[in-house]
C-alpha positions as CSV (number, residue, x, y, z in Angstrom):
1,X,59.5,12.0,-28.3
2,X,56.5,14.2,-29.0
3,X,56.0,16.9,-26.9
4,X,52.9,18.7,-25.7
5,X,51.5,21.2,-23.7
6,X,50.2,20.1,-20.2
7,X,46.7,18.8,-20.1
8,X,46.0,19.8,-17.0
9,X,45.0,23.1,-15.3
10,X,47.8,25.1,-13.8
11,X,47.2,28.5,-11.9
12,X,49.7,30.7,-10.2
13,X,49.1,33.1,-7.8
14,X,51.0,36.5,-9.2
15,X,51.7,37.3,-5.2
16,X,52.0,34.2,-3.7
17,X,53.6,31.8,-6.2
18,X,51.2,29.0,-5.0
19,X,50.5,26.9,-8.1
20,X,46.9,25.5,-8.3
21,X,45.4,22.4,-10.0
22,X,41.5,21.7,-9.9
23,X,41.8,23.9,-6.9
24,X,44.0,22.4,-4.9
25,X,47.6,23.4,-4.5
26,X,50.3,22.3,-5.7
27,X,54.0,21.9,-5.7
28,X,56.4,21.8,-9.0
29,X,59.6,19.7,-8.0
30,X,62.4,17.9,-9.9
31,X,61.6,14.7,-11.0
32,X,65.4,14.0,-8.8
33,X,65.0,15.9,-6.1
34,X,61.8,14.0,-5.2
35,X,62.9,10.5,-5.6
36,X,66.1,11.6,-4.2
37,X,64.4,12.4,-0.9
38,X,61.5,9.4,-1.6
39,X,64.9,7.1,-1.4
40,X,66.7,8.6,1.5
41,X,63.8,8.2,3.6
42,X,63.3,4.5,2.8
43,X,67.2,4.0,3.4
44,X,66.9,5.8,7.0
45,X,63.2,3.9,7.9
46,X,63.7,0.2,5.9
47,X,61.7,0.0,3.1
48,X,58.4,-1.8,4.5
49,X,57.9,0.9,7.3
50,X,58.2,3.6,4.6
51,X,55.6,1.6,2.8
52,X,53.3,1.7,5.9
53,X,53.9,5.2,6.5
54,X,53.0,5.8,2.6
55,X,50.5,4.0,2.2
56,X,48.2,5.5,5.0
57,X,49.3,9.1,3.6
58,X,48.8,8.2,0.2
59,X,44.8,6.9,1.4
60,X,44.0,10.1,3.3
61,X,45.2,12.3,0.2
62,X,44.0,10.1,-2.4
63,X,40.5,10.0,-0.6
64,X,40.3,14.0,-0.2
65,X,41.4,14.3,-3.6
66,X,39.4,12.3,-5.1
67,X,36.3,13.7,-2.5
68,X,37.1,17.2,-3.9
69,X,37.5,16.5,-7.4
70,X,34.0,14.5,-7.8
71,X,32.0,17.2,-5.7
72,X,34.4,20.3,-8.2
73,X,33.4,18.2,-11.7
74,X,30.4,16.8,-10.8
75,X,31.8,12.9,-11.5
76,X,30.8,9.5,-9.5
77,X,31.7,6.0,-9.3
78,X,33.8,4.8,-12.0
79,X,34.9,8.0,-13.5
80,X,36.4,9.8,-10.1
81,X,39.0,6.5,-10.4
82,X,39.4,7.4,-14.0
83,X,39.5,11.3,-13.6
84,X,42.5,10.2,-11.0
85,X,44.1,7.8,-12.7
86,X,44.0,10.0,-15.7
87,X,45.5,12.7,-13.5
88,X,48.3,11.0,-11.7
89,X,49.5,10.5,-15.2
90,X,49.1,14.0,-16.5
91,X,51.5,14.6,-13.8
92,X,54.0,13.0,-14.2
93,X,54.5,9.8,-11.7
94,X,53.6,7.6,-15.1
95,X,50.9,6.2,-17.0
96,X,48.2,4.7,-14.8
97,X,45.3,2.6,-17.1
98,X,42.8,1.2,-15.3
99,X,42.5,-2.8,-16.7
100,X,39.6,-3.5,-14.1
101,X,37.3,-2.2,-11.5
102,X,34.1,-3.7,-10.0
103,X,32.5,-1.5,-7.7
104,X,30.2,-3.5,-6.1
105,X,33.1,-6.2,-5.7
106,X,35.5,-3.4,-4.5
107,X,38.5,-4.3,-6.8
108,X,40.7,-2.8,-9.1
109,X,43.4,-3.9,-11.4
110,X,45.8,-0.7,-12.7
111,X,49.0,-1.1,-15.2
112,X,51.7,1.6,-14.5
113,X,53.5,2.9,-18.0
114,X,56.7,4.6,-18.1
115,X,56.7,4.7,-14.0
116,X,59.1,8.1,-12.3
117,X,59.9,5.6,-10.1
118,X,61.8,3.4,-12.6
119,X,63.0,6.2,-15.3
120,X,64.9,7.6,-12.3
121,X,66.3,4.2,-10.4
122,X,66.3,1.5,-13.7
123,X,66.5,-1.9,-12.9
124,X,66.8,-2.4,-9.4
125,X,65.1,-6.2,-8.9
126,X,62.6,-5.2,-6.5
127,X,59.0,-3.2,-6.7
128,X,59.6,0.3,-6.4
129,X,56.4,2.1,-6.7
130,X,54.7,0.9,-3.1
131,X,54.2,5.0,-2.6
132,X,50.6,4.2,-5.0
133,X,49.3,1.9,-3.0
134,X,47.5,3.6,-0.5
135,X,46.6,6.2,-3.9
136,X,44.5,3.6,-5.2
137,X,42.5,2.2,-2.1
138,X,41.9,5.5,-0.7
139,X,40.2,6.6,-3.9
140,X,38.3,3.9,-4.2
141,X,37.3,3.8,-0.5
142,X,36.1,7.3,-1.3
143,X,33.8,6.4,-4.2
144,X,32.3,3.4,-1.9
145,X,31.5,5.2,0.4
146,X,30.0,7.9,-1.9
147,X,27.9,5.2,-3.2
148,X,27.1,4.2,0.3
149,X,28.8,0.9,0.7
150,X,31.0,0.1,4.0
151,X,33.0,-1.9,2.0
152,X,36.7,-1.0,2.2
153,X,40.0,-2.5,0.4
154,X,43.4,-2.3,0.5
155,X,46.0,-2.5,-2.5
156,X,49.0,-4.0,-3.2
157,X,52.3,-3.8,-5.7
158,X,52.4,-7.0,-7.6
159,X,55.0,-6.1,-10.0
160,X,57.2,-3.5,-11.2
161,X,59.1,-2.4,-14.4
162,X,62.2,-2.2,-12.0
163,X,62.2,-5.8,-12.0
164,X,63.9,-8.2,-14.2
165,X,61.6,-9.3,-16.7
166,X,58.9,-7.4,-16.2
167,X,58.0,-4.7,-18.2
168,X,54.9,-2.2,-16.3
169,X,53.8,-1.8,-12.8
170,X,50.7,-4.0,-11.8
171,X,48.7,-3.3,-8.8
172,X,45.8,-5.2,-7.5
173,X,42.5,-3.4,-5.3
174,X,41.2,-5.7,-3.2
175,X,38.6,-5.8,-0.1
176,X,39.8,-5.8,3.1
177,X,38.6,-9.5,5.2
178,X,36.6,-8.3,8.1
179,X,39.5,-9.0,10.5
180,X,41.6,-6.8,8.4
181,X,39.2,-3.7,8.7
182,X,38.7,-4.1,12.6
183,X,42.5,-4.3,13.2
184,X,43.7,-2.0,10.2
185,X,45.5,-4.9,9.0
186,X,46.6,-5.4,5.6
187,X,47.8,-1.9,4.6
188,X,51.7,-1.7,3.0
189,X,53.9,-3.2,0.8
């Protein structure tokens, strides 16, 4: 294994201890104590209202984020989804490439590398990583609307490296149907 520096910007307040990122803060946890807590929670809930939960919390963030980060580096469209994709990776969660993404069409098609996810649970026959979801519509949600379009998707897990046979994460951005937007339909595992 090669080892290297982080990529990203890290700031820490000498009196505070807060630790910043592209001016937002941040929080530095176990890669265990997170998925640790991630999978207690979906034990106590089930996992498919854990998703739902996720996935709307996931949107919000992933929209700010993605909100601040164009307005701080002056990026639009297509590279504020690869800023954040490129991001999420430099943290840690795995390594998110972008295979796919029409704007205009609103979809997406992302391939998830060495996923926390699966380094920490292995094998466990079932997708694992439904926490991105709601990540990858809300960021692209944010860019359409930058651009000015109402258009607005939703994303799903179609596989993970946690199941047998498969060897990445794939996830799939597509638009919401009109029935799904008026009814908020269509946003989970």
């Amino acid at each position: 294994m090669t080892k290297m520096a982080p990529e990203l910007p890290i700031e820490v307040d000498v009196e505070t201890g807060v630790w910043t990122t592209d001016a937002l803060p941040m929080l530095y946890v176990p890669r265990h104590f997170f998925i640790n807590n991630h999978v207690a929670v979906e034990e106590a809930l089930g996992a498919e209202r854990y998703a739902e939960i996720l996935y709307h919390a996931g949107y919000k963030s992933a929209w700010h984020w993605c909100e601040k980060e164009a307005e701080l580096h002056g990026l639009e469209g297509e590279a504020v989804f690869e800023h954040y994709m490129k991001r999420l990776s430099q943290r840690g969660w795995g390594h998110f490439i972008t295979e796919a993404i029409d704007l205009d069409a609103g979809t997406a098609a992302v391939r998830l590398e060495h996923s926390a996810f699966v380094y920490q649970l292995g094998k466990v026959g079932r997708k694992i990583e439904y926490m991105f979801t709601g990540w990858f519509a809300g960021a692209l949600d944010q860019i359409l609307q930058a651009r000015g379009s109402s258009l607005r998707t939703v994303a799903l897990q179609t596989q993970s490296a946690a199941e047998s046979g498969c060897e990445v994460g794939r996830f799939e951005v597509q638009p919401l149907t009109a029935t799904q937007q008026q009814t908020g339909e269509g946003r989970g595992v």
